[in-house]
C-alpha positions in Angstrom: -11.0 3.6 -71.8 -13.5 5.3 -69.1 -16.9 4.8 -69.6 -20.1 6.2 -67.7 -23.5 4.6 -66.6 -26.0 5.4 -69.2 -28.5 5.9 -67.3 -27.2 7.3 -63.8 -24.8 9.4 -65.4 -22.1 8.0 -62.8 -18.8 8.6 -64.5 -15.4 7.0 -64.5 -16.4 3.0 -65.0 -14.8 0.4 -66.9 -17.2 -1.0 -69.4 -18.0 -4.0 -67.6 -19.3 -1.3 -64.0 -21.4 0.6 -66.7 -23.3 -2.2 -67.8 -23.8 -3.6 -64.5 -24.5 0.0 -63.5 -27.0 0.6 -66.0 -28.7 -3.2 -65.2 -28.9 -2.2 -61.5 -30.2 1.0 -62.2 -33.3 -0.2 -64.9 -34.3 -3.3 -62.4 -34.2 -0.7 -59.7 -36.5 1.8 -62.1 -38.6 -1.0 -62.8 -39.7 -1.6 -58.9 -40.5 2.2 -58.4 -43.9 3.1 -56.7 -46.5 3.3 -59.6 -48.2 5.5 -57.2 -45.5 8.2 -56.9 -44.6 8.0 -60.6 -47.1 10.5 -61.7 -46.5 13.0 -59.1 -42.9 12.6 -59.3 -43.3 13.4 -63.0 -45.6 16.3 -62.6 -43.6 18.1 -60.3 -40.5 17.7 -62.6 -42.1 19.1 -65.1 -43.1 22.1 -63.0 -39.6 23.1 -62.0 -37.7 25.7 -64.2 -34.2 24.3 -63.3 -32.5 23.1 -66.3 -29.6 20.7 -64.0 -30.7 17.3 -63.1 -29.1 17.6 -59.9 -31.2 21.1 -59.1 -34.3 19.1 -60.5 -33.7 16.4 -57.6 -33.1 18.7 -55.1 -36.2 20.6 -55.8 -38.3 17.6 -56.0 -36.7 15.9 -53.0 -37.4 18.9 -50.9 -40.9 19.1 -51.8 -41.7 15.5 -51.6 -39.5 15.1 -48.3 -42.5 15.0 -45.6 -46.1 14.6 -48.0 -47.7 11.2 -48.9 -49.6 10.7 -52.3 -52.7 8.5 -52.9 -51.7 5.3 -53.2 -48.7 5.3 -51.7 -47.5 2.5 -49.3 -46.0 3.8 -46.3 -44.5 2.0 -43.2 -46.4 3.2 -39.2 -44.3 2.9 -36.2 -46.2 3.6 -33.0 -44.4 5.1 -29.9 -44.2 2.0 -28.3 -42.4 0.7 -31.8 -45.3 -1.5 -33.5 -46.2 -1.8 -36.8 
């Protein structure tokens, strides 16, 4: 039998990859930014796509280059400190 990751969506597993799949994929959930979450979720829900995929891509490309309160974010200087 083929199974798929029920929560990626990533197809063609055996049973034993899915679960693993899905148990990587909610501990990975469970470390995400609180501070983006909301944002994240508001711009999904402003999008009129209707494919996950086009969702992504529409939120990736908006949220590319902007920061959002709270967020955490990594300097490097020219000279390469932190």
């Amino acid at each position: 039998l083929v199974w798929s990751c029920a929560v990626t969506g990533k197809p063609g597993l055996t049973y034993q990859e899915a679960l693993d799949s899905e148990r990587k994929a909610r501990h990975s959930l469970q470390n995400f930014p609180n501070a983006l979450l909301i944002p994240l979720l508001h711009l999904t829900a402003l999008t009129h796509r209707s494919r996950l995929h086009e969702i992504c891509d529409d939120v990736y490309a908006y949220v590319k280059e902007r920061f959002f309160p709270g967020e955490i974010v990594d300097i490097v200087s020219n000279s390469g400190a932190r």
